[in-house]
N, C-alpha and C positions, 0 to 999 in steps of 0.2 A: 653752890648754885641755887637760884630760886628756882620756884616751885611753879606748878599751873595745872590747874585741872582739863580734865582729857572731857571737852565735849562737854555733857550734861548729867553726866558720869559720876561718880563717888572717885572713881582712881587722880588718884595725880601725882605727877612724873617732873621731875626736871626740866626745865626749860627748854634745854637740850637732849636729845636722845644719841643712845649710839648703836650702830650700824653694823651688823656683824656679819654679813655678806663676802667681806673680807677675811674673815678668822682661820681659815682653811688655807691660804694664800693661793688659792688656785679656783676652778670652776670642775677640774678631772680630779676626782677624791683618789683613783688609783693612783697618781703622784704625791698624795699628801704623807709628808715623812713625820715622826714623830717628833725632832724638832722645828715643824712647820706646826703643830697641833700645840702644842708648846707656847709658842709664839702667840698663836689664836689666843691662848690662855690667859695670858701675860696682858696681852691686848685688853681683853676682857677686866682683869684687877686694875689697869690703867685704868679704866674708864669708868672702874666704879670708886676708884679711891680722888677722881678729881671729880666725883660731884654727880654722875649721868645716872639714872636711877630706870631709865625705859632702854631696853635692849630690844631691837627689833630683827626680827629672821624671818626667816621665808623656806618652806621644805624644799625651793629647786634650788638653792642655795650651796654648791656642790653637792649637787642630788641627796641634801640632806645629812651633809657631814659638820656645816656647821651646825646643823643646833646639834651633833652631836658632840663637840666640841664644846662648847657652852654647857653641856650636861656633865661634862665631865669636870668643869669649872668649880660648878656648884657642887659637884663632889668635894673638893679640894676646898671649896668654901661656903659652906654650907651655910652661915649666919648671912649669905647675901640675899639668901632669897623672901625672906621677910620683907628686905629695905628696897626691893625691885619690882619692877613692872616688867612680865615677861611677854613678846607680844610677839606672833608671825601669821604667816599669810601661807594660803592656798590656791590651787585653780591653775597653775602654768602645768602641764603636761608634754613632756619632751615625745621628739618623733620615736615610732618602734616602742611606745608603749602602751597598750601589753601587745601589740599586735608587729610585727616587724613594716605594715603598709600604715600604723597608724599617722596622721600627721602630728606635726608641735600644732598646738590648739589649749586652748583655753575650755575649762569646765567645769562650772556650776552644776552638776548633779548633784542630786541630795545624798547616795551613793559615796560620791567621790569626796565630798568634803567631808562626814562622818571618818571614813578611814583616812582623810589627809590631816586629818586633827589629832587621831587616835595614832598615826605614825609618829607625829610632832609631841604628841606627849611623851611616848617611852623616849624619843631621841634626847628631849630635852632634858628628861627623868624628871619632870615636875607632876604635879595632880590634877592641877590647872593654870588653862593659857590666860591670860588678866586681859588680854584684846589678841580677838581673832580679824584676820583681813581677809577679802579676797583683793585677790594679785592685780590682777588685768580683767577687763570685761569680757564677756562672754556672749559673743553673739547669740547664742543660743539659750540666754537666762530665761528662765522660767524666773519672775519674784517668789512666785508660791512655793514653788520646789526651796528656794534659798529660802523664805523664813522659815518651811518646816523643817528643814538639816538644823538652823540656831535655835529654834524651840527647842528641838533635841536636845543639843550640846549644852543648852542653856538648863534643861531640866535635869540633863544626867551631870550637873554641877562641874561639868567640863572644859566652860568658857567662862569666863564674867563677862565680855563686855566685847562689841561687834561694831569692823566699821569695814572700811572698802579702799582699794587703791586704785588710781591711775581711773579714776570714774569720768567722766563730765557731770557736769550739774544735773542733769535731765536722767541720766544714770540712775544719779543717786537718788533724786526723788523717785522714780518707778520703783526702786525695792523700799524704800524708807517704805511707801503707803503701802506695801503687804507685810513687811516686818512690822510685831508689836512693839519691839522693843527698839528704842533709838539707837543708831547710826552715831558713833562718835567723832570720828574721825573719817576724813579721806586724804588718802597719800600720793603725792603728784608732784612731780620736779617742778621746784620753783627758783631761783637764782637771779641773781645782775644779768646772768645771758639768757636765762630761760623765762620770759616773767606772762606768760601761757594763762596763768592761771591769775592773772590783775587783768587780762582781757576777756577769759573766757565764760563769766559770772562764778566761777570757780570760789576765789574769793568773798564773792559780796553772798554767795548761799552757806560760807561757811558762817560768816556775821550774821546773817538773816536767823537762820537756825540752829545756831552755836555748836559748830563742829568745828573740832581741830586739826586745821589742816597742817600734815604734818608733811616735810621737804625730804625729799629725799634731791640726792646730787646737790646740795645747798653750796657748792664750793665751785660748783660746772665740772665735775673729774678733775678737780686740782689747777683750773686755768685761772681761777681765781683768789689761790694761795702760790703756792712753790712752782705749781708747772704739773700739766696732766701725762699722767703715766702710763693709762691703758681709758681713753676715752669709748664710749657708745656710737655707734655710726652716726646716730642723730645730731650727736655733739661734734662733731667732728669740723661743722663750717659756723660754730659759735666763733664770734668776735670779739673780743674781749679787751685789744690794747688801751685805748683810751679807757676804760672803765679801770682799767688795772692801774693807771697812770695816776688817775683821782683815787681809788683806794690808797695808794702809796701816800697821797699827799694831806689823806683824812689820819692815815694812820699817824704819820709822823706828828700832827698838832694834835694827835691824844696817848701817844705815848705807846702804842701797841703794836697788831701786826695787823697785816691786808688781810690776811684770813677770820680775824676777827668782826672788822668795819667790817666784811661781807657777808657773815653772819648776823651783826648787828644790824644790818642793814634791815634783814627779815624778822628778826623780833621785833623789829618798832611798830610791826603791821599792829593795827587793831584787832585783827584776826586772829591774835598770838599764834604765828606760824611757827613751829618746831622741827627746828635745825636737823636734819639726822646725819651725826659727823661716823666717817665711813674710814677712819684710816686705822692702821694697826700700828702706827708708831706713838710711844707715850707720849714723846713731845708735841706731837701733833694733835694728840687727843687732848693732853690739859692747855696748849695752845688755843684751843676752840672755845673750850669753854673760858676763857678770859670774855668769850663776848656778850656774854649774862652782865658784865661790871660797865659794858661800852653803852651810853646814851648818847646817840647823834641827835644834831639840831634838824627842824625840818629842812633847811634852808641844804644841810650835809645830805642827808636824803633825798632829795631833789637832784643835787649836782651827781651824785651814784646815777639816779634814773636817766639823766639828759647824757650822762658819757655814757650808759650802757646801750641806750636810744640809739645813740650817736646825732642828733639835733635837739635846738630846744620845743618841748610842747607845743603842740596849735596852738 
């Protein structure tokens, strides 16, 4: 798989990233069995023996069972963590924590991200995270509070490298201008069904100031490959027949699968948008990355955008 630098950054990752949100096969870590951690495992060498080089986590990720699963990986394979980029997010906080009236809420304390880094390191059993996120916005950000927690992390040799997810544009500039250090990335579902972020300047600030805007749900929960298995409520009145009618028909005149043309669909941005593939099946994982070898024509790109539209452009 080719290569691409993350932002303005020294690091660079595979074109593709892979998603391990999934590796636990559950969101309730009390049901995770050892041949479900297993599995996680197996997942995890699939995806770095077809090429994916950035693993991305999140500590609310079965409350933090997958990166411990992934820790236990690089136990079992210790030479991967030279050839990887390890990368997860912070700031989602579940209801009844620490308080049983607390709400789910988002949190940008300086506080809470310090220890939500220092949880994700022993989990992960690494020295250091190569990109740190935060999760979802937080109403109640302080910028100053946020770049003095990554000065920290940054000085106590903790972090390499800071971006943000799920931001808007306007977001991300209010913390870039109190952070010293650049912003590389922002993570925000983008897809045939979901294209949020070609309307919302999302996009054109990643080009503007070369961030890499990295995808998550790049497949729309599986509407846009095999079929969705456990969708997001938000997903749920996504439309997709017609778009899925013309990936079948791109795919067959280049010889591949619909899951691919719909990832290739999103690498062709200038924006070098990256894929972040989310399944724990091998075939599905070296599935995906076939679409690093897929160059659609504009003309192929276009007809994806007009059947995902569902009409053609003003």
């Amino acid at each position: 798989m080719r290569s691409v630098a993350l932002g303005t950054s020294s690091l660079v990752s595979s074109r593709l990233a892979y998603g391990c949100w999934r590796i636990a096969g559950t969101w309730d870590p009390s049901t995770v069995s050892p041949d479900a951690a297993k599995l996680g495992r197996q997942a995890v060498f699939a995806a770095f023996e077809a090429g994916y080089t950035l693993f991305d986590h999140a500590d609310i990720y079965c409350d933090g069972l997958a990166e411990t699963i992934f820790g236990q990986a690089l136990k079992e394979a210790p030479e991967m963590r030279g050839r990887i980029l390890v990368v997860t997010k912070c700031a989602i906080r579940k209801a009844g924590e620490p308080h049983p009236k607390s709400p789910f809420r988002y949190d940008f304390s300086f506080d809470h991200i310090i220890s939500s880094c220092d949880g994700s390191l022993k989990r992960l059993g690494v020295e250091v995270i190569d990109l740190y996120q935060l999760h979802r916005p937080d109403y109640l950000m302080n910028p100053e509070e946020v770049a003095r927690a990554f000065e920290r992390l940054k000085q106590q040799g903790k972090v390499r490298e800071f971006g943000v997810s799920n931001f808007r544009p306007s977001q991300l500039t209010v913390l870039q201008k109190a952070c010293p250090m650049r912003l590389i990335v922002n993570q925000v579902e983008i897809s045939l069904a979901n294209r949020t972020a070609f309307e919302d300047g999302t996009l054109d600030q990643c080009l503007a100031e070369r961030i890499t805007p990295m995808a998550w749900s790049p497949l729309a929960g599986g509407l846009l490959a095999d079929g969705a298995k456990a969708l997001l409520p938000s997903q749920e009145t996504y439309s997709t027949k017609r778009v899925v009618a013309e990936l079948d028909a791109i795919a067959r005149a280049h010889g591949t699968s619909r899951s691919a043309i719909a990832l290739a669909w999103l690498l062709k941005h200038p924006a070098s948008i990256m894929p972040i593939i989310g399944s724990i099946q091998p075939r599905s994982i070296k599935e995906a990355a076939r679409a690093d070898s897929v160059e659609l024509t504009r003309d192929e790109w276009y007809r994806l955008l007009e059947a995902a539209i569902g009409q053609r452009l003003p």
